[in-house]
N, C-alpha and C positions, 0 to 999 in steps of 0.2 A: 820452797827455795827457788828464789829466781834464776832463768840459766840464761846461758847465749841461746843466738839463733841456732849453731850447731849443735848444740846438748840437747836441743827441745825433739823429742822421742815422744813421737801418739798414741798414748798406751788405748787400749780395746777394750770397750764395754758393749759387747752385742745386745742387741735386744732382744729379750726372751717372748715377745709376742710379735713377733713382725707379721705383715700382714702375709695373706696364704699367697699361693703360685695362681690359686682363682681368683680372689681378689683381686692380684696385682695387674692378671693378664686381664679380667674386666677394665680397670681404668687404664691398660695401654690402652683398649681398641679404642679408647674414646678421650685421651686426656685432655685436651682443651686446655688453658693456659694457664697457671698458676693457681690449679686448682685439688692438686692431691701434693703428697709429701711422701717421700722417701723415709725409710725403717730409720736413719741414726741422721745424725750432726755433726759434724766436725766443729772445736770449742777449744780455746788458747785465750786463758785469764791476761790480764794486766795489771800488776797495784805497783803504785810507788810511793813513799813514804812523804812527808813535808819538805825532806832535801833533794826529793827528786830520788830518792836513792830504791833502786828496785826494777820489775821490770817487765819482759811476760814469763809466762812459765805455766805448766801444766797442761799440754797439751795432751787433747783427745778427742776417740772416737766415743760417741755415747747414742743411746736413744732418741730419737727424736720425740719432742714433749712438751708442755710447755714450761716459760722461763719463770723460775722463782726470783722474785723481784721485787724490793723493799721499795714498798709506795712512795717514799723520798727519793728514788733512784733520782739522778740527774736526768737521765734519756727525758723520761716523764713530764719533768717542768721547762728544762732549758736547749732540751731537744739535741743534744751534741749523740750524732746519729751520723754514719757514711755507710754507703754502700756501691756494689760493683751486679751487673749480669752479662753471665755468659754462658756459653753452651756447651754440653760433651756429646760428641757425636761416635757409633758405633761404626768402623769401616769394615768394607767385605769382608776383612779377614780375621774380625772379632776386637781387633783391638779397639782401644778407643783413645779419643784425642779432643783437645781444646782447641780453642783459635784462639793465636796472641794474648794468652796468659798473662807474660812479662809486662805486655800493656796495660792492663787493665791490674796489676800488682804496683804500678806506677801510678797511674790514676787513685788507686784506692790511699796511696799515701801524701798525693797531691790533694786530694779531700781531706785527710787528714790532717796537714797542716792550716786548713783552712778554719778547720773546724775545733782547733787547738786538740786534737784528740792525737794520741802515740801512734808514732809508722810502725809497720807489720813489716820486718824484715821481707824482703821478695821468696827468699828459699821457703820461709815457714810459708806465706801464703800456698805459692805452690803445691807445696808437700800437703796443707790441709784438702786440696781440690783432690791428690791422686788418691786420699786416704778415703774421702766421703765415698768416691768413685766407686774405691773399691771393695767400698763395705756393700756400694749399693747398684752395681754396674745391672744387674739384671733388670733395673726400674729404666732405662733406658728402651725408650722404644723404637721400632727399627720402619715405621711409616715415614713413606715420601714425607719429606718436611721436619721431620720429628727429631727431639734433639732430648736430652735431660737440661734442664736450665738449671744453671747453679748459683746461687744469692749466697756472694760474701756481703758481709755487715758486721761495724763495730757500732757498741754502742755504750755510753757512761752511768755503769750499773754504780755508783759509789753513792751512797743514800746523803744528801745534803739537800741545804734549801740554801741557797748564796752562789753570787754569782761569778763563778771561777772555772777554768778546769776542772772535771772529773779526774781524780789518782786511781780511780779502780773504771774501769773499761774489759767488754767482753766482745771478744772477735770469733764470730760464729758462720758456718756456711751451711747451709740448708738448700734440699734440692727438690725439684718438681719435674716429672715428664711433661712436655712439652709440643702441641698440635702446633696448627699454625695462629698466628696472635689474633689476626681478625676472623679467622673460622675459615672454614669451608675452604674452596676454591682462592684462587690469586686472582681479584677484581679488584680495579684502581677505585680510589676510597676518595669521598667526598670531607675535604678541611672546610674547618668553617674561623675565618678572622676575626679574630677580636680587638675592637677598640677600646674595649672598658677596661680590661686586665693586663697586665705587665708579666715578664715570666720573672724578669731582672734586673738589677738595677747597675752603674756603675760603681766599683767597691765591693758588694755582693758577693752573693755564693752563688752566682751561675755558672761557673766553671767545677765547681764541686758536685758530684753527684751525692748529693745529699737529702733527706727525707722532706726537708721545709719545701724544695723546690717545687716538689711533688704536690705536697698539701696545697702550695699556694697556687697549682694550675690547675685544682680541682673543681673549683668554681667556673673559671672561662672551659673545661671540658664538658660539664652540665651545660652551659650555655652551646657550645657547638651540639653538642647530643639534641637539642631542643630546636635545631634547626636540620636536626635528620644527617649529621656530620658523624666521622668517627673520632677526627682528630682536630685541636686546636692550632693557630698558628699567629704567633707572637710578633709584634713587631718593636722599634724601640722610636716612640714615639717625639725623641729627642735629635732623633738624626735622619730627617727623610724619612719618614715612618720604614726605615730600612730592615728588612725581612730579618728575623734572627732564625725560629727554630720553631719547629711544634712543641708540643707536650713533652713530648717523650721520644724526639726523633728530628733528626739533621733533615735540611731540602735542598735538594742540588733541582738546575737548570741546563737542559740539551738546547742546545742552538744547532741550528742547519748548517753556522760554518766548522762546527766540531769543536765546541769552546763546550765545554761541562763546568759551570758554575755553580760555587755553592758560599753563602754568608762567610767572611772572614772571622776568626777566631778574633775578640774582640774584649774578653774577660765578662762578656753575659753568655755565653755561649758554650755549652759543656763538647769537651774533646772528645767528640765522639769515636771510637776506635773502629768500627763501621764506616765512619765518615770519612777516617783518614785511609783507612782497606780500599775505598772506594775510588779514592782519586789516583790510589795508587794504580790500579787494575786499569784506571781510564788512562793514564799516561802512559802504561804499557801500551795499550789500543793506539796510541794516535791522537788520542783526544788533546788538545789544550786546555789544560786546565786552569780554573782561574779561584782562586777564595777574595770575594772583594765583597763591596755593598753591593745591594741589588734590591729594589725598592719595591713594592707595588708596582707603580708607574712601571715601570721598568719591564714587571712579567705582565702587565697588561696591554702594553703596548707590543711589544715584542710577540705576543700572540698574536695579535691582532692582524700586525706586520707577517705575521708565518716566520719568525724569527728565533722565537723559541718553541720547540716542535715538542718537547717531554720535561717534565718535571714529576719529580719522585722524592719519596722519603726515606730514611735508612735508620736505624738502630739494630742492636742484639736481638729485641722478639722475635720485631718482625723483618728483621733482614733487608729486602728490598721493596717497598711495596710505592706502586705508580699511581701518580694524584690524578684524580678523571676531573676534580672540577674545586676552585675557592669559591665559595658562597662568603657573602657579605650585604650589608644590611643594605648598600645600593646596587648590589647586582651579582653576577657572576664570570671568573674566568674558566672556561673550561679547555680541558688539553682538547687538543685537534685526536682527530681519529678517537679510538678508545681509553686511549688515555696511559695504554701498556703497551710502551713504545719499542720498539727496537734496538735502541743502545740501552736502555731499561734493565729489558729482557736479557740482553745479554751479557751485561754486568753480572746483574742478581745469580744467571746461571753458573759466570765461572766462579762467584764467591763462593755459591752454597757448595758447586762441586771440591771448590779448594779443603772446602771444611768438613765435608764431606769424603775426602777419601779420592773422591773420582776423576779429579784434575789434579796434576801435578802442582805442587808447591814451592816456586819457583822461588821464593820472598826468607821461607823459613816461619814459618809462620804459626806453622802448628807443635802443639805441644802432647806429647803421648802421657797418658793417667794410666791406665792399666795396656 
């Protein structure tokens, strides 16, 4: 039976083989990125009938496992796929908490009108994060840097071959302990530009955090990998080859007169919720902030000049991480000094402390799970 968002109650199905207390403290001391899984799922069906008539319903916690899925499924051929990452962090005092939730519950149904796929009321998302959390809070590890990351995703399980909307859709979140995204130590990380590949187009789904986006930046990532790079950086070749975004991650620019610049939201450009953490934290500082074009030309001359002194990248993985150098097929810019600048540094720290527990949360920002 379909219900409202207030009637949907996550009934509990524990797993009878979860992993041990040795296992699991084996892959904290080492979990690396997106690389082990948490005992359950959290899981909220969708079907609606030819009139539209119907809705979500059945909410729950269940095992973690994999998805039975009719080789017709829609996901499979026409790819109607959205997704959200974020992190739950443990504080001193046990509890635990998200960052900007509510944001990224918006985002997920801003993709979803893009992608013609049903919004997830905001309560029911929510409520599925505090429920994973709390089936699986001990998979949280408590290392500098270390968060549990948490992947909502819908996706159009209705078995068809024709090209329409999905009426059956399944809204799933799944969780992973979480190191730091490029490993080891915080070392500014070499981009590499691509002129061959696009991320977006005008029209497009670059403002939806959606699976294609991904697949289609996997080729220019092999190409940066192949010149010793860890990340891609996209330009839009239609307007001043003007900087959009990496892979998987916003770029902002420090100027020496206190201007924090970062590409303007532009409709190829995904809202990053980092991105926008970020400017916030900077205009607290002082900073003038600016979102406008900003070119090539622009950061290579302005280096050149001692004009723009840091430039760094943001998303959920990896938080804050500072660019030491752009390779391109005629040359190099690289940041002055190390590359792990001082307004950098000191963004990155009051974010992670915000989300973290250790700095005050002046914004509201965070969200308690367990």
């Amino acid at each position: 039976m379909t219900q409202t968002a207030s009637e949907l109650t996550f009934s509990q199905q524990r797993n009878e083989n979860p992993k041990s207390s040795a296992e699991r403290e084996a892959i904290l001391a080492n979990p690396g990125f997106g690389d082990y899984f948490t005992d359950h799922t959290a899981v909220v069906d969708y079907k609606v009938d030819v009139n539209g008539e119907g809705g979500w319903s059945n909410a729950r916690i269940e095992p973690y496992g994999p998805i039975a899925m009719d080789p017709a499924a829609a996901v499979l051929h026409y790819g109607q796929e959205i997704f959200e990452g974020m992190k739950a962090y443990r504080h001193a005092d046990g509890s635990v908490w998200t960052f900007r939730a509510e944001a990224n519950a918006a985002r997920l149904n801003t993709s979803a009108r893009r992608l013609a796929l049903p919004e997830l009321p905001p309560e029911v998302f929510l409520e599925s994060l505090r429920q994973l959390v709390a089936a699986d809070q001990e998979w949280i590890p408590s290392g500098d840097g270390e968060a549990l990351y948490l992947r909502p995703f819908m996706i159009a399980t209705e078995a068809f071959l024709g090209v329409r909307p999905a009426r059956e859709v399944s809204y799933r979140v799944i969780a992973s302990p979480a190191g730091n995204y490029f490993g080891g130590e915080l070392k500014p990380v070499s981009i590499w530009l691509t002129t061959t590949f696009a991320r977006a187009g005008e029209g497009g789904t670059g403002e939806a955090k959606c699976g294609g986006n991904y697949a289609a930046s996997l080729a220019a990532q092999m190409e940066a990998e192949s010149h010793g790079c860890k990340q891609v950086l996209f330009l839009d070749p239609f307007n001043d080859n003007a900087i959009e975004e990496l892979g998987g991650m916003n770029i902002f620019f420090v100027f020496k007169d206190g201007r924090l610049v970062t590409p303007a939201l532009n409709g190829h450009i995904l809202h990053g919720i980092t991105r926008s953490s970020v400017l916030q934290l900077a205009a607290d500082r002082g900073l003038k902030v600016e979102e406008r074009k900003i070119t090539i030309d622009e950061w290579r001359d302005g280096v050149a000049a001692g004009e723009i002194t840091e430039a760094f990248a943001c998303g959920t993985a990896a938080v804050i991480t500072p660019i030491g150098e752009l390779k391109m097929a005629d040359g190099v810019i690289a940041s002055p000094g190390s590359g792990a600048g001082e307004v950098t540094m000191a963004i990155r720290e009051q974010l992670l402390g915000i989300q973290t527990g250790a700095v005050e949360d002046l914004h509201g920002w965070l969200t308690r799970l367990v």
